[in-house]
Biopython code that builds the backbone (N, CA, C, O; Angstrom):
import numpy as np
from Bio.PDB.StructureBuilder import StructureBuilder

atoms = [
    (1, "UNK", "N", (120.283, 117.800, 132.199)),
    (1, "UNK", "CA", (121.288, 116.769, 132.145)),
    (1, "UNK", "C", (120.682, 115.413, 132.540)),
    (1, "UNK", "O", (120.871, 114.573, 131.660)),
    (2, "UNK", "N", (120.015, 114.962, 133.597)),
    (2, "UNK", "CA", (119.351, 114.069, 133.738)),
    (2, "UNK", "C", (118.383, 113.857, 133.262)),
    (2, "UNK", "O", (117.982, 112.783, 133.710)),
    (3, "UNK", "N", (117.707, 114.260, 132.569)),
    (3, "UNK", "CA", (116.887, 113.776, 131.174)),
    (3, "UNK", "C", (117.528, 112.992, 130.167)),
    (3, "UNK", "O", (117.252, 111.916, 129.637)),
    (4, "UNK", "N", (118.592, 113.938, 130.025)),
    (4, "UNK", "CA", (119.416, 113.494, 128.617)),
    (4, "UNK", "C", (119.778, 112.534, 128.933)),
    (4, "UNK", "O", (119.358, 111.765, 128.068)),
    (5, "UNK", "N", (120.541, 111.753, 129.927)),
    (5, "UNK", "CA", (121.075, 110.530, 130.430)),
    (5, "UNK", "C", (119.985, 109.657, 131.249)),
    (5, "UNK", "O", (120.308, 108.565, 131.715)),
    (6, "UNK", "N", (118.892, 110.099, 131.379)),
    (6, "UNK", "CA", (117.952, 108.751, 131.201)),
    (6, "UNK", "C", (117.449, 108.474, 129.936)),
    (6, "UNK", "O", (117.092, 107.311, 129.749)),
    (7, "UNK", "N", (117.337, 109.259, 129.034)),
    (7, "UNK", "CA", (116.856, 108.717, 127.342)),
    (7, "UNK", "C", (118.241, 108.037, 127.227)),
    (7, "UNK", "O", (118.237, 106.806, 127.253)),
    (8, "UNK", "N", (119.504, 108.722, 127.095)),
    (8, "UNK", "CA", (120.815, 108.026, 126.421)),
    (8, "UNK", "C", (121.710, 108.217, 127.765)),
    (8, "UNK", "O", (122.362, 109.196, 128.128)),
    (9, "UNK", "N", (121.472, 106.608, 128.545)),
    (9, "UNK", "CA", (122.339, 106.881, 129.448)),
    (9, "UNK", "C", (124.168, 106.525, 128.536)),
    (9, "UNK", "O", (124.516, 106.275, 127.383)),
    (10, "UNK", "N", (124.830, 106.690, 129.788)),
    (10, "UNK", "CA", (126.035, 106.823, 129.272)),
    (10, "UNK", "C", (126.904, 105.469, 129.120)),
    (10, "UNK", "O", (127.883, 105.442, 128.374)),
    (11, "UNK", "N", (126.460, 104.270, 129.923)),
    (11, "UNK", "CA", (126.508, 102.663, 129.817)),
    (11, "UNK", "C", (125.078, 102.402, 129.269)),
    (11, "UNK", "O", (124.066, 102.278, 129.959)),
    (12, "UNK", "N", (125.160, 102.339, 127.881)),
    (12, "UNK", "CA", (123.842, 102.024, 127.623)),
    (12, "UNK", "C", (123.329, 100.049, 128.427)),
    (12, "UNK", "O", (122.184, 99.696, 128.710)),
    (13, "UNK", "N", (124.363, 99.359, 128.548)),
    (13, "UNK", "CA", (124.620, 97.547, 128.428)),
    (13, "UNK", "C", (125.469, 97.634, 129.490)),
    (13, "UNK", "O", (126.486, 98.324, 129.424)),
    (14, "UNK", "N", (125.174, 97.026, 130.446)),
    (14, "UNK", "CA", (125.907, 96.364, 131.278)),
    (14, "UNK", "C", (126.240, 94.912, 131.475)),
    (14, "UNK", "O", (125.776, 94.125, 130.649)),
    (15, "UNK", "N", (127.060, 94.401, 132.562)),
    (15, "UNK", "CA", (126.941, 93.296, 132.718)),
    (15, "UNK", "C", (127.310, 92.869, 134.151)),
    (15, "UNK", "O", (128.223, 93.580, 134.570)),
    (16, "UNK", "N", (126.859, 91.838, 135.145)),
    (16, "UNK", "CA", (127.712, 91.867, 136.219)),
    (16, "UNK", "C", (127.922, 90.524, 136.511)),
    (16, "UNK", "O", (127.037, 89.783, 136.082)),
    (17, "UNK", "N", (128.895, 89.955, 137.154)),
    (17, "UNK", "CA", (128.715, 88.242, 137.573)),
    (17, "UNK", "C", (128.375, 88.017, 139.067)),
    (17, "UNK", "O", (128.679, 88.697, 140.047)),
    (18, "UNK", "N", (127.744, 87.009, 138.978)),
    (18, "UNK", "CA", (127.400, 86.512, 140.142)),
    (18, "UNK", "C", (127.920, 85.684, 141.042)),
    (18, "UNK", "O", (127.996, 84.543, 140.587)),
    (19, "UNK", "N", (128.435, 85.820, 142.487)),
    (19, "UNK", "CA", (129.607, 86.109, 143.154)),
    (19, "UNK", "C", (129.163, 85.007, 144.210)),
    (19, "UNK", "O", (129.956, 84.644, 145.078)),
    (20, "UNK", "N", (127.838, 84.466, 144.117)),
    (20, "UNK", "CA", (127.280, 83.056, 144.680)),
    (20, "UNK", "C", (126.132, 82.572, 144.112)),
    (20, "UNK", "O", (125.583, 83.207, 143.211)),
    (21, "UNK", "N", (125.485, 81.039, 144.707)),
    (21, "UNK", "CA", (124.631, 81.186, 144.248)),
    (21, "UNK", "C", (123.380, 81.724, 144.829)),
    (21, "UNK", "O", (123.326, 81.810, 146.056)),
    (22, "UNK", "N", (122.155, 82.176, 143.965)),
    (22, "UNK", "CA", (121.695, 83.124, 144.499)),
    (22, "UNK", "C", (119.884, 83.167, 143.258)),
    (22, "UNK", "O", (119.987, 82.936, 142.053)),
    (23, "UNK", "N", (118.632, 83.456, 143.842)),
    (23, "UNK", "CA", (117.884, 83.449, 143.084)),
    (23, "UNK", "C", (117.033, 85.085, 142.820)),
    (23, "UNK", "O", (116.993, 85.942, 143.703)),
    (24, "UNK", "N", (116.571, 85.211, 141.801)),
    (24, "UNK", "CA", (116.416, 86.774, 141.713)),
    (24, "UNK", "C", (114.171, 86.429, 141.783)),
    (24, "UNK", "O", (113.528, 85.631, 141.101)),
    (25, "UNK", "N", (113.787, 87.162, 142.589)),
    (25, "UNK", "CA", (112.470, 86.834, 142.754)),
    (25, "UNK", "C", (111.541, 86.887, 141.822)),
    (25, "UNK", "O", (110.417, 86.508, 142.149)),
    (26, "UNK", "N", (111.767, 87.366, 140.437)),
    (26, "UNK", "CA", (110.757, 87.273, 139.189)),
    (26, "UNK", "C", (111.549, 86.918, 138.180)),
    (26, "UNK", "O", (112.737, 86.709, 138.423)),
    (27, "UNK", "N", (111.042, 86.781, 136.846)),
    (27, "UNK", "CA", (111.716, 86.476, 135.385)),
    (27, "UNK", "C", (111.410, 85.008, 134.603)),
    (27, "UNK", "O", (111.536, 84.749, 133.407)),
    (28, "UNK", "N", (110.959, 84.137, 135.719)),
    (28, "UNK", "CA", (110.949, 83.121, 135.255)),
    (28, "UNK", "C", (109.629, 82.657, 134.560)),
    (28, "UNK", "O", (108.837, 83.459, 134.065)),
    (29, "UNK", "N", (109.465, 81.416, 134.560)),
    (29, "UNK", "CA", (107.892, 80.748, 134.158)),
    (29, "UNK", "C", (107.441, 81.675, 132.514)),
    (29, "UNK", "O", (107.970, 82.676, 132.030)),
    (30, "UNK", "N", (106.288, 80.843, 132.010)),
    (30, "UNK", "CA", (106.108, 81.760, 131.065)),
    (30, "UNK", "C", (105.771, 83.160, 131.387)),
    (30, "UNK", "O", (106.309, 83.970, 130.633)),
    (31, "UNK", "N", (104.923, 83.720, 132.433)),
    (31, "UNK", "CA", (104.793, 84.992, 132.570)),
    (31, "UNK", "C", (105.954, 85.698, 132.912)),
    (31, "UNK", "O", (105.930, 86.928, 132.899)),
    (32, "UNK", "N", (107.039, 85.037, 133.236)),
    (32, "UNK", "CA", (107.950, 85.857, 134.319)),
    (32, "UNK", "C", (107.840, 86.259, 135.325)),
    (32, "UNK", "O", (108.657, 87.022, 135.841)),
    (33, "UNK", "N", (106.779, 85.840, 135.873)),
    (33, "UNK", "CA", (106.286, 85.949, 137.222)),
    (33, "UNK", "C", (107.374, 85.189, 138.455)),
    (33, "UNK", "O", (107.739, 85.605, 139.555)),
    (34, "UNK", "N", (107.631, 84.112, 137.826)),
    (34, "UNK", "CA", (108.666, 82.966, 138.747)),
    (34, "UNK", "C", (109.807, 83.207, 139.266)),
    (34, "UNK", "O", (110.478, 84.058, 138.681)),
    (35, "UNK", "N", (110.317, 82.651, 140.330)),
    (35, "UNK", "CA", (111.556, 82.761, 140.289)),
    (35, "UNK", "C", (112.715, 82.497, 139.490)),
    (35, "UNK", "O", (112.566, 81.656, 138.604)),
    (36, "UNK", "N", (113.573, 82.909, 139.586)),
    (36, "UNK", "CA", (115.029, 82.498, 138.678)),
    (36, "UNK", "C", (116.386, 82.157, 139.135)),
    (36, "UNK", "O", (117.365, 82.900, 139.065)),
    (37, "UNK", "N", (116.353, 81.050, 139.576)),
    (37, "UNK", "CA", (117.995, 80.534, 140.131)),
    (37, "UNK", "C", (119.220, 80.855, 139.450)),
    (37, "UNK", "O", (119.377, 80.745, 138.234)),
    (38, "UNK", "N", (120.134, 81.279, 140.321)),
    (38, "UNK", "CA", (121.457, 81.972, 139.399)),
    (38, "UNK", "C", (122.441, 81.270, 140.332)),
    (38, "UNK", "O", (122.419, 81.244, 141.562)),
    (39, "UNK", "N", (123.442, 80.619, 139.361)),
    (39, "UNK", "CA", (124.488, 80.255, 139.768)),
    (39, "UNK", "C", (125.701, 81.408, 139.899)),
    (39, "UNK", "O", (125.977, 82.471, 139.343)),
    (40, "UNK", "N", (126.284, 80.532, 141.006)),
    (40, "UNK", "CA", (127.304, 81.464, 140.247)),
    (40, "UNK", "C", (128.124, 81.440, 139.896)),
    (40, "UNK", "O", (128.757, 80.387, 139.820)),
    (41, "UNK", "N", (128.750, 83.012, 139.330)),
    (41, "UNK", "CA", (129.720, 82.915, 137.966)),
    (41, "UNK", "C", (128.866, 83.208, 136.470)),
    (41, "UNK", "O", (129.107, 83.144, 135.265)),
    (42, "UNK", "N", (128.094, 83.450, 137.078)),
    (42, "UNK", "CA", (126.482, 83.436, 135.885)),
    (42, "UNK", "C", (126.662, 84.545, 135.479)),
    (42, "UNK", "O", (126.192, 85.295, 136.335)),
    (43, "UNK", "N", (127.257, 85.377, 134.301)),
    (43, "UNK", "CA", (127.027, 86.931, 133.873)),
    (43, "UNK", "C", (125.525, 87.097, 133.395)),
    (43, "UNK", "O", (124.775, 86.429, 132.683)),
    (44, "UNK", "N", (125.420, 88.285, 134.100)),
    (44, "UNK", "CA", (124.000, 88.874, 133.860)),
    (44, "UNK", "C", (123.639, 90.058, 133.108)),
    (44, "UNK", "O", (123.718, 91.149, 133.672)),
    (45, "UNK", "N", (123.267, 89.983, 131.952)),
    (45, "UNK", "CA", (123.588, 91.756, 131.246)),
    (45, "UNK", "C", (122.426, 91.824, 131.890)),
    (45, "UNK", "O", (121.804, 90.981, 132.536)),
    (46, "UNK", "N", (122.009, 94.023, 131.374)),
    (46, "UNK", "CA", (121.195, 94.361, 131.599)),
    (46, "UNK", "C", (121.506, 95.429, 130.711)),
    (46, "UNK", "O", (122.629, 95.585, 130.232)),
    (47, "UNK", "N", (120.543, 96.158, 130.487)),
    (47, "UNK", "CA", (120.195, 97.168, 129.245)),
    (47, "UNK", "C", (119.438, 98.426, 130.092)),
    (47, "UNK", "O", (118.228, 98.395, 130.316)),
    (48, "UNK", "N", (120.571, 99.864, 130.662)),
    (48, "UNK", "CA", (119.542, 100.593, 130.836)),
    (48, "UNK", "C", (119.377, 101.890, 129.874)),
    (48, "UNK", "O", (118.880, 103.013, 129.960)),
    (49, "UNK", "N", (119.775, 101.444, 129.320)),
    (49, "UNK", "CA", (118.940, 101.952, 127.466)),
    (49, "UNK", "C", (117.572, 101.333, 127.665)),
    (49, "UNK", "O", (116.728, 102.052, 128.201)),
    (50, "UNK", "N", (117.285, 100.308, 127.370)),
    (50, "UNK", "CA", (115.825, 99.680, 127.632)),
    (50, "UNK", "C", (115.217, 99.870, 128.948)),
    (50, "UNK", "O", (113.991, 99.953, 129.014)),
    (51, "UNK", "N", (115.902, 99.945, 129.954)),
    (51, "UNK", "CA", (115.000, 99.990, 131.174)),
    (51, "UNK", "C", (114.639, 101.447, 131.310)),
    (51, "UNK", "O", (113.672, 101.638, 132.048)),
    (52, "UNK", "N", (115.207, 102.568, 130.751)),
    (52, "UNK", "CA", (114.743, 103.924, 131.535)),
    (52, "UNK", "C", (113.237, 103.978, 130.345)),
    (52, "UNK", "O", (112.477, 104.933, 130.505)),
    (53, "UNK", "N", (112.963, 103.149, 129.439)),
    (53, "UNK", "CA", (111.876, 103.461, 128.332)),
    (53, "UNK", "C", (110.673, 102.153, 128.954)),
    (53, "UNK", "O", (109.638, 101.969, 128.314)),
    (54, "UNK", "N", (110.846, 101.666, 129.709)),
    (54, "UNK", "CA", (109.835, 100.886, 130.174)),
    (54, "UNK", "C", (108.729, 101.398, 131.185)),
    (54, "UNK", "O", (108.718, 101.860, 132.326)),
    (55, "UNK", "N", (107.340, 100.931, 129.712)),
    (55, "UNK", "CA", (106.494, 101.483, 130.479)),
    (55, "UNK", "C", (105.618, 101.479, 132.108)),
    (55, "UNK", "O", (104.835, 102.305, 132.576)),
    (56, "UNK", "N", (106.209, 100.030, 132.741)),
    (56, "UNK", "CA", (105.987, 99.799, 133.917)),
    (56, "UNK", "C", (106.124, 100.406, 134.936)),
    (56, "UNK", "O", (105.546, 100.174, 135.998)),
    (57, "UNK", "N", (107.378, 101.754, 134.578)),
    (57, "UNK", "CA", (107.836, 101.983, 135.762)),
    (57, "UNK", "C", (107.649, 103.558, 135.642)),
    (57, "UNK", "O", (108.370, 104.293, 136.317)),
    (58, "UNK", "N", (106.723, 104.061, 134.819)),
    (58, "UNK", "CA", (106.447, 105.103, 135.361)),
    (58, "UNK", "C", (105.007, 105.652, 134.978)),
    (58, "UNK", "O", (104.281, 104.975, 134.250)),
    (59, "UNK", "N", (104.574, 106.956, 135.500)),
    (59, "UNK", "CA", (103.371, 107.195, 135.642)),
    (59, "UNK", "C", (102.192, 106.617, 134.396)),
    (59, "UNK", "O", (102.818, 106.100, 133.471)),
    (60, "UNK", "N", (101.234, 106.600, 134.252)),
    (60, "UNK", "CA", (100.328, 106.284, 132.697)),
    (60, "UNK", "C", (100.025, 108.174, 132.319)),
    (60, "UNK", "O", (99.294, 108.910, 132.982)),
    (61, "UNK", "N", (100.739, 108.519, 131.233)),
    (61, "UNK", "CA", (100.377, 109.705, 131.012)),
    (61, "UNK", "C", (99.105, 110.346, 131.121)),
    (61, "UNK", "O", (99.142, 111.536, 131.435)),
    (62, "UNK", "N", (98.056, 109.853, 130.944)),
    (62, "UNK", "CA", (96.923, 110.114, 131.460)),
    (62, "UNK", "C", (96.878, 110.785, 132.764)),
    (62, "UNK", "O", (95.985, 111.593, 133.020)),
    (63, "UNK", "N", (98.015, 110.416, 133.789)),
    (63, "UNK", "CA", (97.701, 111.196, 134.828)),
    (63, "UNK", "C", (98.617, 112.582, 134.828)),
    (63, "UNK", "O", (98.709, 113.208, 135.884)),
    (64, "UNK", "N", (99.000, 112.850, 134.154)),
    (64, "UNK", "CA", (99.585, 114.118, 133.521)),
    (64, "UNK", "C", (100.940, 114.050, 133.787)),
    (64, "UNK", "O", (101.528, 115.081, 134.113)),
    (65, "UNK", "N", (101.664, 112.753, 133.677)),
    (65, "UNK", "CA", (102.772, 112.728, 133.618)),
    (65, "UNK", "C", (103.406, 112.666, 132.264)),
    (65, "UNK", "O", (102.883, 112.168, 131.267)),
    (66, "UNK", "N", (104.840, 113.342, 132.346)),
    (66, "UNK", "CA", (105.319, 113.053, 130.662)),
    (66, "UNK", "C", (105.298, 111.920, 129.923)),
    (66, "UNK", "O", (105.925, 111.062, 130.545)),
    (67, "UNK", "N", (104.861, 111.475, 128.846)),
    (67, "UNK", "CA", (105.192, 110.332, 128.260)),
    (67, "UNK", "C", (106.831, 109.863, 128.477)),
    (67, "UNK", "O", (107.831, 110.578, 128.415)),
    (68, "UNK", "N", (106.715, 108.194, 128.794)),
    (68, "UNK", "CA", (107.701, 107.840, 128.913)),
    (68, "UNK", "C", (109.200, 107.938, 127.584)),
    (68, "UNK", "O", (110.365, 107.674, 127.884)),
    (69, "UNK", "N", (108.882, 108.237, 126.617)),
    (69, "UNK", "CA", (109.542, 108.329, 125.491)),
    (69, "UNK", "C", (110.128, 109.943, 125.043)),
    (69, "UNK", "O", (111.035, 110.212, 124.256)),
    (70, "UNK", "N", (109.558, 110.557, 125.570)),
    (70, "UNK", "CA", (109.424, 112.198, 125.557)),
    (70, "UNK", "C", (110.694, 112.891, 126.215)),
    (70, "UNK", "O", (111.283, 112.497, 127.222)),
    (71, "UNK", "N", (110.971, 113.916, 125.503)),
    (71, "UNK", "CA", (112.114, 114.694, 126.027)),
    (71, "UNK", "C", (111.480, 115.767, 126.789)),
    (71, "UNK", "O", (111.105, 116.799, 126.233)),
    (72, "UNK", "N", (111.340, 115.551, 128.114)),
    (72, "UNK", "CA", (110.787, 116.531, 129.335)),
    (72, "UNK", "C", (111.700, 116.768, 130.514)),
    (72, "UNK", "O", (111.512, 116.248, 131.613)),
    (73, "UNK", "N", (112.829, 117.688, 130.189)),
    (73, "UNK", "CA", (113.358, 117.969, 131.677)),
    (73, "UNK", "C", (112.916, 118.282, 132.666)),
    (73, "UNK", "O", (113.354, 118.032, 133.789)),
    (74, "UNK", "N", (111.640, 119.092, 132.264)),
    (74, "UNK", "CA", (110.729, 119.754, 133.748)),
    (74, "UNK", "C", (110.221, 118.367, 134.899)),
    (74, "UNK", "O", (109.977, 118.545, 136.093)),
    (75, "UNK", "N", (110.150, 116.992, 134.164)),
    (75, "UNK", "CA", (109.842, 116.118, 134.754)),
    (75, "UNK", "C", (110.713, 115.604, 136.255)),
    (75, "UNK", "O", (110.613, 114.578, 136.927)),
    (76, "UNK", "N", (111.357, 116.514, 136.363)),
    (76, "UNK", "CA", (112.574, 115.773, 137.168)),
    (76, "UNK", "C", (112.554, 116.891, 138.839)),
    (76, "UNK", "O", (113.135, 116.844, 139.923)),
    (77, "UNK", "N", (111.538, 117.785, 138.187)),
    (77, "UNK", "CA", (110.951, 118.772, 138.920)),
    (77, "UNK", "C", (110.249, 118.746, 139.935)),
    (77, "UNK", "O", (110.112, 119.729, 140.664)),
    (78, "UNK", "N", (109.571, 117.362, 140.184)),
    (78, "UNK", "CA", (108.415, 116.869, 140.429)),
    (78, "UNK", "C", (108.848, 115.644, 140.848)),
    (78, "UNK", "O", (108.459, 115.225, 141.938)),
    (79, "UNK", "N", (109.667, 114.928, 140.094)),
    (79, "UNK", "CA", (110.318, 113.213, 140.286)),
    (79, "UNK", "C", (110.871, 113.227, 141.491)),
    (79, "UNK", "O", (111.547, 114.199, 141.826)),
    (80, "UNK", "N", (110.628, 111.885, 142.555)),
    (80, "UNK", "CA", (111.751, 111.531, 142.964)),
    (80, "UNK", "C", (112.422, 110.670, 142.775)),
    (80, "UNK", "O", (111.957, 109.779, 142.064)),
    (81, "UNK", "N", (114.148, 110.470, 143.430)),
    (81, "UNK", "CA", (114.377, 111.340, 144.117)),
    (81, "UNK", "C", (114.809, 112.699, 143.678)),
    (81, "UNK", "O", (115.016, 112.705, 142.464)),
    (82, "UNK", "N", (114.988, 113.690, 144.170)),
    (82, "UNK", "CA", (115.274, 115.273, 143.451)),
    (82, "UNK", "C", (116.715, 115.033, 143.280)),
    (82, "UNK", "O", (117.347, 114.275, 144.016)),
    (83, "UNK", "N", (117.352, 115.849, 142.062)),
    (83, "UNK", "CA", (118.812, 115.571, 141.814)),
    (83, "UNK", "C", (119.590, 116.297, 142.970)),
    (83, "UNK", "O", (120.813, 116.308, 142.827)),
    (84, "UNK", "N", (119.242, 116.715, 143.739)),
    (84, "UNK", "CA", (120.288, 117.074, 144.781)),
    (84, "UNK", "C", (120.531, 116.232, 145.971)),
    (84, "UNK", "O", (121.571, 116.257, 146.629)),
    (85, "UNK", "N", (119.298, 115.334, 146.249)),
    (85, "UNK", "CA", (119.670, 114.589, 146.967)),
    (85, "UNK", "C", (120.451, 113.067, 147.068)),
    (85, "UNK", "O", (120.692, 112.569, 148.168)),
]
sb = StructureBuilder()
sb.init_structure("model")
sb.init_model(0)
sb.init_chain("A")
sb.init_seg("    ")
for serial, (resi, resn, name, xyz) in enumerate(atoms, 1):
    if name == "N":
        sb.init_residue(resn, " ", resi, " ")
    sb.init_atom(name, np.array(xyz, "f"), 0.0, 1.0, " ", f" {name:<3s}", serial, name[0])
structure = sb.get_structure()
């Protein structure tokens, strides 16, 4: 089950507003390295359809982790945190 809903979570798009103002510590500059000032009242989507497939945030298969794109439940075996906790 948690496989399946990190490939196709169930809010693929979110959105939330911002409730002051407030700056988020990367995104900006050409690298995105910079900061990013947010007003507020500022809606912010986010996509975790796109974020559970980003390769940043998990192992480089090379180290014998599942490819990030891959349908591997056993991965969650091993992941933390464990689904029971």
């Amino acid at each position: 089950m948690n496989e399946a809903l990190r490939l196709y979570p169930i809010v693929p798009f979110n959105v939330r507003m911002s409730l002051k103002d407030c700056t988020l510590p990367r995104g900006g500059g050409p690298d995105g390295s910079k900061p990013v000032g947010i007003l507020k009242g500022t809606p912010i989507g986010y996509s975790t359809l796109v974020m559970q497939r980003r390769a940043d945030i998990y192992p480089d298969p090379s180290t014998g982790f599942p490819d990030k794109d891959t349908f591997v439940p056993e991965r969650w075996d091993t992941w933390q945190p464990k689904h029971w906790t």
